[in-house]
Jmol script that loads the backbone (N, CA, C; Angstrom):
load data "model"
ATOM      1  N   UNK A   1      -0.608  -6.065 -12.302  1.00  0.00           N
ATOM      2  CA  UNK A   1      -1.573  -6.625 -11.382  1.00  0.00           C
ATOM      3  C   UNK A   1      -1.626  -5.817 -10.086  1.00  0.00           C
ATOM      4  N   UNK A   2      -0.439  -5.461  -9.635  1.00  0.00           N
ATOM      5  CA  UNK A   2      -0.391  -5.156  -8.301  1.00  0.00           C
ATOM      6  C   UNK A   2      -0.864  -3.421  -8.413  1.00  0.00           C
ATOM      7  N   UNK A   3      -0.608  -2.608  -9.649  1.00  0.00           N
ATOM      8  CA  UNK A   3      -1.036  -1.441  -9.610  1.00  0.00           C
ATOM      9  C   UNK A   3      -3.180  -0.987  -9.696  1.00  0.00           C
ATOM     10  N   UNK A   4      -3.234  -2.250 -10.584  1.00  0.00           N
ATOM     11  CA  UNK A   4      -4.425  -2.354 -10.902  1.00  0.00           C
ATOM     12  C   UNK A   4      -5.762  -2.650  -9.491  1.00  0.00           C
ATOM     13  N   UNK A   5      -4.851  -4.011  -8.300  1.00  0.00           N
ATOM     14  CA  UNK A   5      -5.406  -4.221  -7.068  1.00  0.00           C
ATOM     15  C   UNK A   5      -5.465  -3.066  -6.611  1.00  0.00           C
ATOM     16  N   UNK A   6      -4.448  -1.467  -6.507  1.00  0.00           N
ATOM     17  CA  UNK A   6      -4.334  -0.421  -6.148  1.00  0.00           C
ATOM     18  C   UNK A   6      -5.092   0.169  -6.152  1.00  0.00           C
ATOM     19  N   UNK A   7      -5.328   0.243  -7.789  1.00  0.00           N
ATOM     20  CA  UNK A   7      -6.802   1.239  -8.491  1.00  0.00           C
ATOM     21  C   UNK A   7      -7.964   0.917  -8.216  1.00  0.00           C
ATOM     22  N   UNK A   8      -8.421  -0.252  -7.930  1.00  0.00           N
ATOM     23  CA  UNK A   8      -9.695  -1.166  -7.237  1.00  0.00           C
ATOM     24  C   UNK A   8      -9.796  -0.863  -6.119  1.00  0.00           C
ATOM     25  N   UNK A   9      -9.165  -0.062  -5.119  1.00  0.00           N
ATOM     26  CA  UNK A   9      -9.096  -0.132  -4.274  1.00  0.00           C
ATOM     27  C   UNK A   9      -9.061  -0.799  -3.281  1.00  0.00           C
ATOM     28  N   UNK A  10      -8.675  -2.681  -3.604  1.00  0.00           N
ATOM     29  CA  UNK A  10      -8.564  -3.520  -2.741  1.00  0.00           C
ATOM     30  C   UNK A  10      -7.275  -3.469  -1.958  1.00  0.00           C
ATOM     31  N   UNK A  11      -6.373  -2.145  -1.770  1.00  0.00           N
ATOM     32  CA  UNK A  11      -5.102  -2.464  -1.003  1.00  0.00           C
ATOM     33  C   UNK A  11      -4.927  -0.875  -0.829  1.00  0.00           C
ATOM     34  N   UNK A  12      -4.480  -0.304   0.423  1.00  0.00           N
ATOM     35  CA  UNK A  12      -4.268   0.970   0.616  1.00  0.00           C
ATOM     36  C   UNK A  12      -3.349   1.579  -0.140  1.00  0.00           C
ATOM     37  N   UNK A  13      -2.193   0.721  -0.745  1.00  0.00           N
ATOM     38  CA  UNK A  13      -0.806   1.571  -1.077  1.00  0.00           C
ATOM     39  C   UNK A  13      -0.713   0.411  -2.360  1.00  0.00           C
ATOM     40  N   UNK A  14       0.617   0.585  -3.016  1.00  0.00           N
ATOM     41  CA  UNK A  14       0.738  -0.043  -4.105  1.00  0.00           C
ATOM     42  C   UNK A  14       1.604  -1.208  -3.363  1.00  0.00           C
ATOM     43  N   UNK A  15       2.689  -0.754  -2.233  1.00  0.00           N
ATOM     44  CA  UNK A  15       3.303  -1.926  -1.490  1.00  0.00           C
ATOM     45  C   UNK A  15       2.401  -2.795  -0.745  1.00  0.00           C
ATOM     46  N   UNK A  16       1.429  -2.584   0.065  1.00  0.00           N
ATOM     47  CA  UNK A  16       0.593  -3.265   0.131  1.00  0.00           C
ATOM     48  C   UNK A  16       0.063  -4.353  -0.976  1.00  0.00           C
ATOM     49  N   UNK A  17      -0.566  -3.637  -2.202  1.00  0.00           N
ATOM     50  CA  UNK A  17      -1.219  -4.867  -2.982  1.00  0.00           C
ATOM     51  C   UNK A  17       0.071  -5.631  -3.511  1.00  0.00           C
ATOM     52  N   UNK A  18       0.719  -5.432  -3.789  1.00  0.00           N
ATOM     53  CA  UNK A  18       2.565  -6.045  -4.517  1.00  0.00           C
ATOM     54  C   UNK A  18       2.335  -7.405  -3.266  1.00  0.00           C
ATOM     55  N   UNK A  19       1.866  -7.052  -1.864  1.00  0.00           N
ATOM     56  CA  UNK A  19       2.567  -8.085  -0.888  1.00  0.00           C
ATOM     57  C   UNK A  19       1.380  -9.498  -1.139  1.00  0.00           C
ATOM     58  N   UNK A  20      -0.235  -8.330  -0.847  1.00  0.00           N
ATOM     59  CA  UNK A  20      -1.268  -9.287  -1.019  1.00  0.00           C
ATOM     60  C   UNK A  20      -1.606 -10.226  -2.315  1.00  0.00           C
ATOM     61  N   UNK A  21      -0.626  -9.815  -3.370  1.00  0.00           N
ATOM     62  CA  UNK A  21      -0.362 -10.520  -4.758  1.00  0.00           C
ATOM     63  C   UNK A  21       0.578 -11.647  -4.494  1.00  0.00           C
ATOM     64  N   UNK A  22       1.558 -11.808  -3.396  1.00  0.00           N
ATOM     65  CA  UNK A  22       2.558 -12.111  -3.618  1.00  0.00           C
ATOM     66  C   UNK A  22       2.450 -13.475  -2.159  1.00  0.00           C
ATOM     67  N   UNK A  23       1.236 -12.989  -1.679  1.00  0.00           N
ATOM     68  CA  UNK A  23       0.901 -13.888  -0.245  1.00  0.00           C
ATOM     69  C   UNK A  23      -0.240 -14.777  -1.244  1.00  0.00           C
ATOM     70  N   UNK A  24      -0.522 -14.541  -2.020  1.00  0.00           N
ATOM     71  CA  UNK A  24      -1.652 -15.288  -2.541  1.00  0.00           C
ATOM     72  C   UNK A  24      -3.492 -15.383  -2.306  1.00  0.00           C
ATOM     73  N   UNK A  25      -3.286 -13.938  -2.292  1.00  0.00           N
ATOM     74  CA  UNK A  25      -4.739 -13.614  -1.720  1.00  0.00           C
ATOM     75  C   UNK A  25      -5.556 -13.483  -2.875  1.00  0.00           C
ATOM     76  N   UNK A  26      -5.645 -13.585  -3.893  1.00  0.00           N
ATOM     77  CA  UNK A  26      -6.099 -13.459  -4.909  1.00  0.00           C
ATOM     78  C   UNK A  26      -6.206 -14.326  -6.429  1.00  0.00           C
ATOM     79  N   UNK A  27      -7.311 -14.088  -7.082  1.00  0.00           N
ATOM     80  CA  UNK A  27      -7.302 -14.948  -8.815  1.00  0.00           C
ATOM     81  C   UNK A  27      -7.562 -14.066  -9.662  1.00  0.00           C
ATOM     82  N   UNK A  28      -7.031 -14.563 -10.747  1.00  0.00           N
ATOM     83  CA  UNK A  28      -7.428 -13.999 -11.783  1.00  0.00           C
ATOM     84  C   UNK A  28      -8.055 -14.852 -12.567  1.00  0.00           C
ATOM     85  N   UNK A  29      -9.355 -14.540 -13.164  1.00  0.00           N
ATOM     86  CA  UNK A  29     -10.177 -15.645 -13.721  1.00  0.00           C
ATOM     87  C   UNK A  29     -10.142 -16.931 -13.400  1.00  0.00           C
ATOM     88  N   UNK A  30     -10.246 -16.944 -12.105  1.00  0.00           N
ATOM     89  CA  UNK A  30     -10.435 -18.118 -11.012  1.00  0.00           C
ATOM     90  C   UNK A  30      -8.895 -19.085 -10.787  1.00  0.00           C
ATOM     91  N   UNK A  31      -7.544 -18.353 -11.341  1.00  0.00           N
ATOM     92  CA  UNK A  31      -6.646 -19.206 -11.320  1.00  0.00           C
ATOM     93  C   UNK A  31      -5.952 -17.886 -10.453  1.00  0.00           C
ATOM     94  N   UNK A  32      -5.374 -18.590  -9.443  1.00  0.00           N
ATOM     95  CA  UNK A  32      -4.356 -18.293  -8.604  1.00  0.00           C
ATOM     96  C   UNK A  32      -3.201 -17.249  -9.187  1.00  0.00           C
ATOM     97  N   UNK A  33      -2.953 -16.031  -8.903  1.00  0.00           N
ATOM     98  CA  UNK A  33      -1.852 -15.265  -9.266  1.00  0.00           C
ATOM     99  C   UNK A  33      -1.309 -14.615  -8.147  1.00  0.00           C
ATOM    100  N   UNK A  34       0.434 -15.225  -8.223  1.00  0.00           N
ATOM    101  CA  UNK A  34       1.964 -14.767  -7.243  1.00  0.00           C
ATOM    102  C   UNK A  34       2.381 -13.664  -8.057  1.00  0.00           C
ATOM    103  N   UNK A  35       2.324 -13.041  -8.999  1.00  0.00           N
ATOM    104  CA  UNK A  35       2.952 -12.329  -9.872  1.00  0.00           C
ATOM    105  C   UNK A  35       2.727 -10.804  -9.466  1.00  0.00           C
ATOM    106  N   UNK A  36       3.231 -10.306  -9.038  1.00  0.00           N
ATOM    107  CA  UNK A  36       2.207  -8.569  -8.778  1.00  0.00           C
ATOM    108  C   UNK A  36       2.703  -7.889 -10.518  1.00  0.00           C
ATOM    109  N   UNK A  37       3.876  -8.635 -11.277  1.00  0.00           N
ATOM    110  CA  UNK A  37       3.912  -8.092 -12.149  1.00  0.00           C
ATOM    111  C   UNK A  37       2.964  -8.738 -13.630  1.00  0.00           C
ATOM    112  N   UNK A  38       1.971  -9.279 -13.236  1.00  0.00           N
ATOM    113  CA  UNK A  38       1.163 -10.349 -13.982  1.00  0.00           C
ATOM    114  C   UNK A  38       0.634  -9.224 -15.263  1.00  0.00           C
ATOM    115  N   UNK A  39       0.580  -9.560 -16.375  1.00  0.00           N
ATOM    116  CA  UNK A  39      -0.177  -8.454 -17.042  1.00  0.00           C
ATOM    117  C   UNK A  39      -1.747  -8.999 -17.320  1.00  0.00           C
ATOM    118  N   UNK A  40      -2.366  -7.984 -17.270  1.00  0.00           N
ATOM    119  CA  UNK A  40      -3.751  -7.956 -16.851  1.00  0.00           C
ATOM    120  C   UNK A  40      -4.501  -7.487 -18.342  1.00  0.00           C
ATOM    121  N   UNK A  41      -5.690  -8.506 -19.501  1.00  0.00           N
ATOM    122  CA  UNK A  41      -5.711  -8.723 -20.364  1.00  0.00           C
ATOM    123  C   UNK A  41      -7.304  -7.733 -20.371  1.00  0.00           C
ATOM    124  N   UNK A  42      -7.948  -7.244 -21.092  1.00  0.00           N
ATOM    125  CA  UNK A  42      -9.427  -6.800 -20.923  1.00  0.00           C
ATOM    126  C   UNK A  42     -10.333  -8.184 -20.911  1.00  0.00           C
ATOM    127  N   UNK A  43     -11.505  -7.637 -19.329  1.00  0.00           N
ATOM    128  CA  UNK A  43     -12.389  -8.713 -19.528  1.00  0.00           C
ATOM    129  C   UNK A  43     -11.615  -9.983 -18.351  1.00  0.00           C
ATOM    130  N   UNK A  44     -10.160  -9.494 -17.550  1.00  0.00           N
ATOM    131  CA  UNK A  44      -9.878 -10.171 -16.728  1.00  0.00           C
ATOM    132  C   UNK A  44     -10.735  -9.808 -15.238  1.00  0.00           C
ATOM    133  N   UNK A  45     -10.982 -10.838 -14.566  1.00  0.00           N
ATOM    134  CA  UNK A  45     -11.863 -10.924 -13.007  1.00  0.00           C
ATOM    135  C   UNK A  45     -10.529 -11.175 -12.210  1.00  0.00           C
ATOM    136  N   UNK A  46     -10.562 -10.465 -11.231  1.00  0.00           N
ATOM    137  CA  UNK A  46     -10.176 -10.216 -10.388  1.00  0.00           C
ATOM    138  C   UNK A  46     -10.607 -10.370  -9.017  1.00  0.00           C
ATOM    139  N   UNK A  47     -10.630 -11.680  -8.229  1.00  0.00           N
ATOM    140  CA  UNK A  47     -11.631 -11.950  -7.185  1.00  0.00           C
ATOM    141  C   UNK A  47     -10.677 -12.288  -5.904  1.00  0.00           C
ATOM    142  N   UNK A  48     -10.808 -11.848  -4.504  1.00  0.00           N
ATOM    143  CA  UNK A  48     -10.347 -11.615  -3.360  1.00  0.00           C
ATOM    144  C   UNK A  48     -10.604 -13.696  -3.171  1.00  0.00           C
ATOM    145  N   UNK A  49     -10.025 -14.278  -2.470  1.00  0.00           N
ATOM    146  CA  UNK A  49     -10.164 -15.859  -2.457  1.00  0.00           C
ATOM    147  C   UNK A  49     -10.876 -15.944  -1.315  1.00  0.00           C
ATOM    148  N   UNK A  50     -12.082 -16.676  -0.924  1.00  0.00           N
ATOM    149  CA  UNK A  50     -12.838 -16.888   0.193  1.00  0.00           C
ATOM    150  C   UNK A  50     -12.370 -16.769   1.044  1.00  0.00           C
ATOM    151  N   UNK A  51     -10.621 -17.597   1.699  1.00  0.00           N
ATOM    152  CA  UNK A  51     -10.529 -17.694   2.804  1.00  0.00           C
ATOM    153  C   UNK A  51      -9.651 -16.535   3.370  1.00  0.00           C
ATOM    154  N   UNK A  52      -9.475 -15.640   2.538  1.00  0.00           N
ATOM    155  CA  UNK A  52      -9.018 -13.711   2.345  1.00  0.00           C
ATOM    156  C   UNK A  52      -9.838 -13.120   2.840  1.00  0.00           C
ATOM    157  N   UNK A  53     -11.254 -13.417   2.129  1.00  0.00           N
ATOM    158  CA  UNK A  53     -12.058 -12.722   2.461  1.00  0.00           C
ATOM    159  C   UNK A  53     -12.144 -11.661   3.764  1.00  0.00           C
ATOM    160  N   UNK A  54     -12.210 -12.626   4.799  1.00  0.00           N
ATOM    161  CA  UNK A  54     -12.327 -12.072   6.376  1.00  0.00           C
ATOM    162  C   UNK A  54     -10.862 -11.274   6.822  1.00  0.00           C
ATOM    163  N   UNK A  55     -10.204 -11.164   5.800  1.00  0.00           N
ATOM    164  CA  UNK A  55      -8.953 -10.088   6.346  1.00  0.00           C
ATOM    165  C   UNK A  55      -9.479  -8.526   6.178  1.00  0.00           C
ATOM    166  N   UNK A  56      -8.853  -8.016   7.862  1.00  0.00           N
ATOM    167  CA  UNK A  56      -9.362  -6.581   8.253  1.00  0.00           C
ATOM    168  C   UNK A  56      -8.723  -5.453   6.684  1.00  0.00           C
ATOM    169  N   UNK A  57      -7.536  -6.044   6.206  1.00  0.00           N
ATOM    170  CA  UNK A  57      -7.092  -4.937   5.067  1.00  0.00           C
ATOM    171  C   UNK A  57      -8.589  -4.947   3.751  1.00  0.00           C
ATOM    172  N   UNK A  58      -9.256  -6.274   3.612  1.00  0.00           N
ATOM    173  CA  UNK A  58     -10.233  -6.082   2.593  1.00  0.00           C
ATOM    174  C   UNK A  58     -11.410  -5.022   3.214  1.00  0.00           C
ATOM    175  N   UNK A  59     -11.475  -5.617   4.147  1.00  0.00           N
ATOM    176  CA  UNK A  59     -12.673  -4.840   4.702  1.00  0.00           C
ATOM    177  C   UNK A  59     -12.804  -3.334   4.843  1.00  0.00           C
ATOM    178  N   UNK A  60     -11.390  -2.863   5.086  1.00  0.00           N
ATOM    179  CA  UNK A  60     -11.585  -1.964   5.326  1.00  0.00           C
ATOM    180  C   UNK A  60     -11.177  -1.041   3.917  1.00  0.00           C
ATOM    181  N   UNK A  61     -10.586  -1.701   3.095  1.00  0.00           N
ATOM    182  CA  UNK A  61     -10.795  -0.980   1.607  1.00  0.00           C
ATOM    183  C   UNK A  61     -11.814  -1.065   1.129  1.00  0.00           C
ATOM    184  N   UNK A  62     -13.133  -1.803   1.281  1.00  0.00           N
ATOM    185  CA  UNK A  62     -14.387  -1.594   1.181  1.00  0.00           C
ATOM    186  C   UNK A  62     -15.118  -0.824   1.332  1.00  0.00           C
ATOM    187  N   UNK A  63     -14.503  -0.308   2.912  1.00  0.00           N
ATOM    188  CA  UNK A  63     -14.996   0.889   3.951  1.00  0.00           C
ATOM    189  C   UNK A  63     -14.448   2.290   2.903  1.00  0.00           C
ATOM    190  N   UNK A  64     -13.379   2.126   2.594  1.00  0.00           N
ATOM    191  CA  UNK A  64     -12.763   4.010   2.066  1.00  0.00           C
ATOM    192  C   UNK A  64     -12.833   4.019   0.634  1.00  0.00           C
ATOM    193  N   UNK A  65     -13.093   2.556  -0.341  1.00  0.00           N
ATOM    194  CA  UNK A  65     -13.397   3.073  -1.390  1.00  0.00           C
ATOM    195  C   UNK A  65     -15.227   3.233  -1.711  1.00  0.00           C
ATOM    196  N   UNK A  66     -14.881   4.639  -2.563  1.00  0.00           N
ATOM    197  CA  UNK A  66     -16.160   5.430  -2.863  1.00  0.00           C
ATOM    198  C   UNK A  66     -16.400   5.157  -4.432  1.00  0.00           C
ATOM    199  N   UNK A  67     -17.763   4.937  -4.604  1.00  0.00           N
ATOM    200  CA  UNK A  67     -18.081   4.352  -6.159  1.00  0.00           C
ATOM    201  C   UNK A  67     -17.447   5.826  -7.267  1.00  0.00           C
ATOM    202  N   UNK A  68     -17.536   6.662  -6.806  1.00  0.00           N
ATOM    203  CA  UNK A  68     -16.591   8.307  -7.723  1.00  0.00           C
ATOM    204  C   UNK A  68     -15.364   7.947  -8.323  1.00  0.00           C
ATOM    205  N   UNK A  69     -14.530   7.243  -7.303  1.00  0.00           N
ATOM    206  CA  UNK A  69     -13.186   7.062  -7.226  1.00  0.00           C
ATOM    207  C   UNK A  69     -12.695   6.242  -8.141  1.00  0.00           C
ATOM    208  N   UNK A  70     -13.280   4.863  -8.766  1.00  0.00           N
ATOM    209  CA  UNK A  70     -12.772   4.101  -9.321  1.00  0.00           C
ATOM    210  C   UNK A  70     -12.460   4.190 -10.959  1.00  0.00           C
ATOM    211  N   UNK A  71     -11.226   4.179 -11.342  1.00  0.00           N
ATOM    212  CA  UNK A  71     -10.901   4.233 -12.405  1.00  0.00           C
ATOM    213  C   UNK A  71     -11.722   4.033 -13.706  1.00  0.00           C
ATOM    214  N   UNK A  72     -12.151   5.131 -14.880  1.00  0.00           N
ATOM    215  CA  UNK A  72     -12.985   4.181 -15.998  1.00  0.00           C
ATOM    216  C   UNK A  72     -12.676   3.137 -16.801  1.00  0.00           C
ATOM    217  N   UNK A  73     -11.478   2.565 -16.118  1.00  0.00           N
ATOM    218  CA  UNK A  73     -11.064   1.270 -17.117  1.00  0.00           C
ATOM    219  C   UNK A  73     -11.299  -0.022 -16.206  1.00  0.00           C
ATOM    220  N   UNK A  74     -11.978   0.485 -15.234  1.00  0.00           N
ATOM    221  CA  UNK A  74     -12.036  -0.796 -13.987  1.00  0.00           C
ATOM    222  C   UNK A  74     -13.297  -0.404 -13.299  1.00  0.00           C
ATOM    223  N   UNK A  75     -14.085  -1.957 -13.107  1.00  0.00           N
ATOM    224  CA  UNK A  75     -15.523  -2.112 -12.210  1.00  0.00           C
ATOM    225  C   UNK A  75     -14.989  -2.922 -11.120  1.00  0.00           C
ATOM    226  N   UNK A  76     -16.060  -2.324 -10.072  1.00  0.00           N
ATOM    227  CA  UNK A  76     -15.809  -3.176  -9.071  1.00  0.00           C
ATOM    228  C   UNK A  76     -17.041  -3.648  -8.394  1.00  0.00           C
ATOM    229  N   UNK A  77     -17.065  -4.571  -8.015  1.00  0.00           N
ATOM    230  CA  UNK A  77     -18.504  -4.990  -7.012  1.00  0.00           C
ATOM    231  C   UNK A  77     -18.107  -5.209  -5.645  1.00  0.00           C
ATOM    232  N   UNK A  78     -18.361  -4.205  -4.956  1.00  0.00           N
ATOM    233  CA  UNK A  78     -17.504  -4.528  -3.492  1.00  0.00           C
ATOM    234  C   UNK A  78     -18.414  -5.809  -2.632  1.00  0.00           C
ATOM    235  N   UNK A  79     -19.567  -6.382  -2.872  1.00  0.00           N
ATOM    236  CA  UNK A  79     -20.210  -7.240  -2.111  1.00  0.00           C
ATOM    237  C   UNK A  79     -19.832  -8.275  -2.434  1.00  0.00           C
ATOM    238  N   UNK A  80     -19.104  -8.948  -3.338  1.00  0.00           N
ATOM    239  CA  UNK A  80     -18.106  -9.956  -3.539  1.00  0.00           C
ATOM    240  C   UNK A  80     -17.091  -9.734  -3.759  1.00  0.00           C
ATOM    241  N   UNK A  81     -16.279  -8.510  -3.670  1.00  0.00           N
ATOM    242  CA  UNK A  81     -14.820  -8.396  -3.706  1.00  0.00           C
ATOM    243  C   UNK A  81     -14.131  -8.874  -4.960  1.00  0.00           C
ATOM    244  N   UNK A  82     -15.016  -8.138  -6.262  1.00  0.00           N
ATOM    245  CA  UNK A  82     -14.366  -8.715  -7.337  1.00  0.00           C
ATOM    246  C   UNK A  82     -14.061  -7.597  -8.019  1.00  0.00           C
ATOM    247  N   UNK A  83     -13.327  -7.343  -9.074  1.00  0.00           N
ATOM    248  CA  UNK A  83     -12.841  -6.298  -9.904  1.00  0.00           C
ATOM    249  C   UNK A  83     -12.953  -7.450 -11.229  1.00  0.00           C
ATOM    250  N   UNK A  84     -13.220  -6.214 -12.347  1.00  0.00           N
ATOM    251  CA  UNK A  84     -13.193  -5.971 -13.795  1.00  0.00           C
ATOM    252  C   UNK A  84     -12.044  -5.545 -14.356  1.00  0.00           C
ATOM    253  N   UNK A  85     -11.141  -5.777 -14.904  1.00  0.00           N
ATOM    254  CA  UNK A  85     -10.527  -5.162 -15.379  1.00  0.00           C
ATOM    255  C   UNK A  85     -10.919  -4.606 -17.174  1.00  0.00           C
ATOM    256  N   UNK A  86     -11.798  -3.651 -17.855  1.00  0.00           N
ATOM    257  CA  UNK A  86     -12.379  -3.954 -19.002  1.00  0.00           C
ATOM    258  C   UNK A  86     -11.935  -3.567 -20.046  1.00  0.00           C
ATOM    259  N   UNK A  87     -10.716  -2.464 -19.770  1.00  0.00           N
ATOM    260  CA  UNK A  87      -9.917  -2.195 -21.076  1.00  0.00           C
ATOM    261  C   UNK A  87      -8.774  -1.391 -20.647  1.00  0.00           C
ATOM    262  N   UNK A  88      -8.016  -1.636 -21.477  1.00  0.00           N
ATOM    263  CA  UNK A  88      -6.379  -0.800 -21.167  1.00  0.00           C
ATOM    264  C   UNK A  88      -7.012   0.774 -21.402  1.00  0.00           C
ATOM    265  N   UNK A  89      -5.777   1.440 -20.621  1.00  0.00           N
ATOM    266  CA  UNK A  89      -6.786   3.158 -20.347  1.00  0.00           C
ATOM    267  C   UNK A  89      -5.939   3.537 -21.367  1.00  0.00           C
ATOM    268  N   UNK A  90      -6.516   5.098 -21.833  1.00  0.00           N
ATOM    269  CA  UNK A  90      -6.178   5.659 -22.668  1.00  0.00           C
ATOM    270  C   UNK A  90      -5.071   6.673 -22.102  1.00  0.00           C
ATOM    271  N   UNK A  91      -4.111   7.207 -22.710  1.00  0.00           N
ATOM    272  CA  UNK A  91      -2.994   7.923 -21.950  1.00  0.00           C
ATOM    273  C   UNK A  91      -3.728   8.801 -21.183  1.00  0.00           C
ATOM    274  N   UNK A  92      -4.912   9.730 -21.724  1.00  0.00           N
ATOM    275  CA  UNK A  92      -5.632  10.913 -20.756  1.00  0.00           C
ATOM    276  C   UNK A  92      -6.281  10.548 -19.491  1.00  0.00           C
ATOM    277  N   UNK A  93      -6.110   9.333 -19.373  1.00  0.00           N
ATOM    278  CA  UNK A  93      -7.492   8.730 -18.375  1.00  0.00           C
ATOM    279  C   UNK A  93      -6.446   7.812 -17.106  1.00  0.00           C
ATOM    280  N   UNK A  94      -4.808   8.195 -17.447  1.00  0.00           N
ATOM    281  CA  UNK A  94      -4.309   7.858 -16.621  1.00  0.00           C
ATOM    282  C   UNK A  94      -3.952   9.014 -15.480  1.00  0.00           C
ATOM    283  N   UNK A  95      -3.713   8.942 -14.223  1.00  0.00           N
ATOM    284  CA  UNK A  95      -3.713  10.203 -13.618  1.00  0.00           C
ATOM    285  C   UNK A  95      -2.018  10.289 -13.163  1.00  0.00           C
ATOM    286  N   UNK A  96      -1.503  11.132 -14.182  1.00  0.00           N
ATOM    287  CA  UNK A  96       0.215  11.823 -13.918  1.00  0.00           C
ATOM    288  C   UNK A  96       0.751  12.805 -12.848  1.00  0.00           C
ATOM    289  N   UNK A  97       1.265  12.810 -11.942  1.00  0.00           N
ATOM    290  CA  UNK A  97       1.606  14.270 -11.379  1.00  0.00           C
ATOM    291  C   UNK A  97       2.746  14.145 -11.720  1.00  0.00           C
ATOM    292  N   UNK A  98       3.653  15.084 -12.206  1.00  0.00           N
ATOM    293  CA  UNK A  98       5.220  15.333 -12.804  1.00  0.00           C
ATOM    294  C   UNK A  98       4.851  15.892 -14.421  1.00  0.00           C
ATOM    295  N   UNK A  99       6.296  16.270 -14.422  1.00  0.00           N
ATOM    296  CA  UNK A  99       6.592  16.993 -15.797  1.00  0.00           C
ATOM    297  C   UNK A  99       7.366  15.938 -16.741  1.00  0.00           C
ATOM    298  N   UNK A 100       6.034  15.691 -17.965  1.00  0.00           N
ATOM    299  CA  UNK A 100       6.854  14.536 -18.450  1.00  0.00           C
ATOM    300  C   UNK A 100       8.205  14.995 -19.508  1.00  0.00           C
ATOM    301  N   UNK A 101       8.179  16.253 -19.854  1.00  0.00           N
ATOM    302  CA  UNK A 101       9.081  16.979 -20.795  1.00  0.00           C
ATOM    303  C   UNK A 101      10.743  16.832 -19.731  1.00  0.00           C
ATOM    304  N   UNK A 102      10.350  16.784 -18.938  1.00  0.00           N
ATOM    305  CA  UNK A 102      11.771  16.821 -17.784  1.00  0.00           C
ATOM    306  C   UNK A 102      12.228  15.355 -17.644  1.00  0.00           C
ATOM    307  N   UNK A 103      11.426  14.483 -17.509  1.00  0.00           N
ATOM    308  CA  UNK A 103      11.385  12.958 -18.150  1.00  0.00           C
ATOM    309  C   UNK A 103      12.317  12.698 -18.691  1.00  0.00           C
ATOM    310  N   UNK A 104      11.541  13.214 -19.832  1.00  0.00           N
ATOM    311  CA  UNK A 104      12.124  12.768 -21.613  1.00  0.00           C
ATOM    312  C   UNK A 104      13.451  13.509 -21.761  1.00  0.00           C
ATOM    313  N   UNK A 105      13.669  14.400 -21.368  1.00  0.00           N
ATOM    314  CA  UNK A 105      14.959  15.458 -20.804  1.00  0.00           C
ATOM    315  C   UNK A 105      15.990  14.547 -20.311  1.00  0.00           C
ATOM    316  N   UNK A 106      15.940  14.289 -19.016  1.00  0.00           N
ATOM    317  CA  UNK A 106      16.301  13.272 -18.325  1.00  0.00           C
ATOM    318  C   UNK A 106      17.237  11.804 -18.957  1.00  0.00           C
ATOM    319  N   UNK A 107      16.160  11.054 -19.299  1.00  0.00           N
ATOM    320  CA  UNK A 107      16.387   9.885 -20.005  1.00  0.00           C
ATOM    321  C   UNK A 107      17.142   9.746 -21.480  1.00  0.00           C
ATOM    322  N   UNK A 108      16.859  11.094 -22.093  1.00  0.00           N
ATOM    323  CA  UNK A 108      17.717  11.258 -23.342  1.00  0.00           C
ATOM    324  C   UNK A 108      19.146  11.763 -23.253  1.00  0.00           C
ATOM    325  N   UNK A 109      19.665  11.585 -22.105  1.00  0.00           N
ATOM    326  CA  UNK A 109      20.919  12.106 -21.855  1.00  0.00           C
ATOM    327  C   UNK A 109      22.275  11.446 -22.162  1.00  0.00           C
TER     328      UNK A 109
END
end "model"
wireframe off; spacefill off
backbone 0.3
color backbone group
């Protein structure tokens, strides 16, 4: 949940959305979610709660996210502050920086 608020661009950082998940600023298909670790199903809504609304952090992720930017596994409608979540991404369509061979290196030790 809390990576996904990230990708929507409703929260500047990932600690940020983790907190605004966790303050209760948000639903998922109109029911209340504390969970930033909530798993997020295709076809889940994602809506900012009215009385959120008027917080300067929404607004201004409104302001810096650009329609280019948003993930192809996620819609957003910024004039109601809602997100799509519409399908789990495909490994290519996630964006990696690191060497995953050093990873797998790593962890098999």
């Amino acid at each position: 949940m809390d990576n996904t608020l990230y990708r929507l661009g409703l929260a500047p950082s990932r600690k940020s959305a983790r907190q605004l998940v966790l303050h209760r600023h948000l639903t998922v298909n109109d029911k209340v979610v504390d969970r930033p670790s909530y798993l997020l199903k295709s076809g889940d809504v994602i809506r900012v709660r009215e009385g959120s609304k008027k917080l300067p952090i929404f607004h201004d992720a409104m302001k810096r996210m650009k329609d280019n930017m948003l993930m192809p596994w996620l819609s957003l409608d910024k004039a109601s502050m809602t997100g799509t979540y519409l399908k789990s991404p495909e490994r290519e369509e996630v964006p990696f920086i690191g060497n995953e061979q050093l990873i797998v290196e790593l962890y098999s030790k």
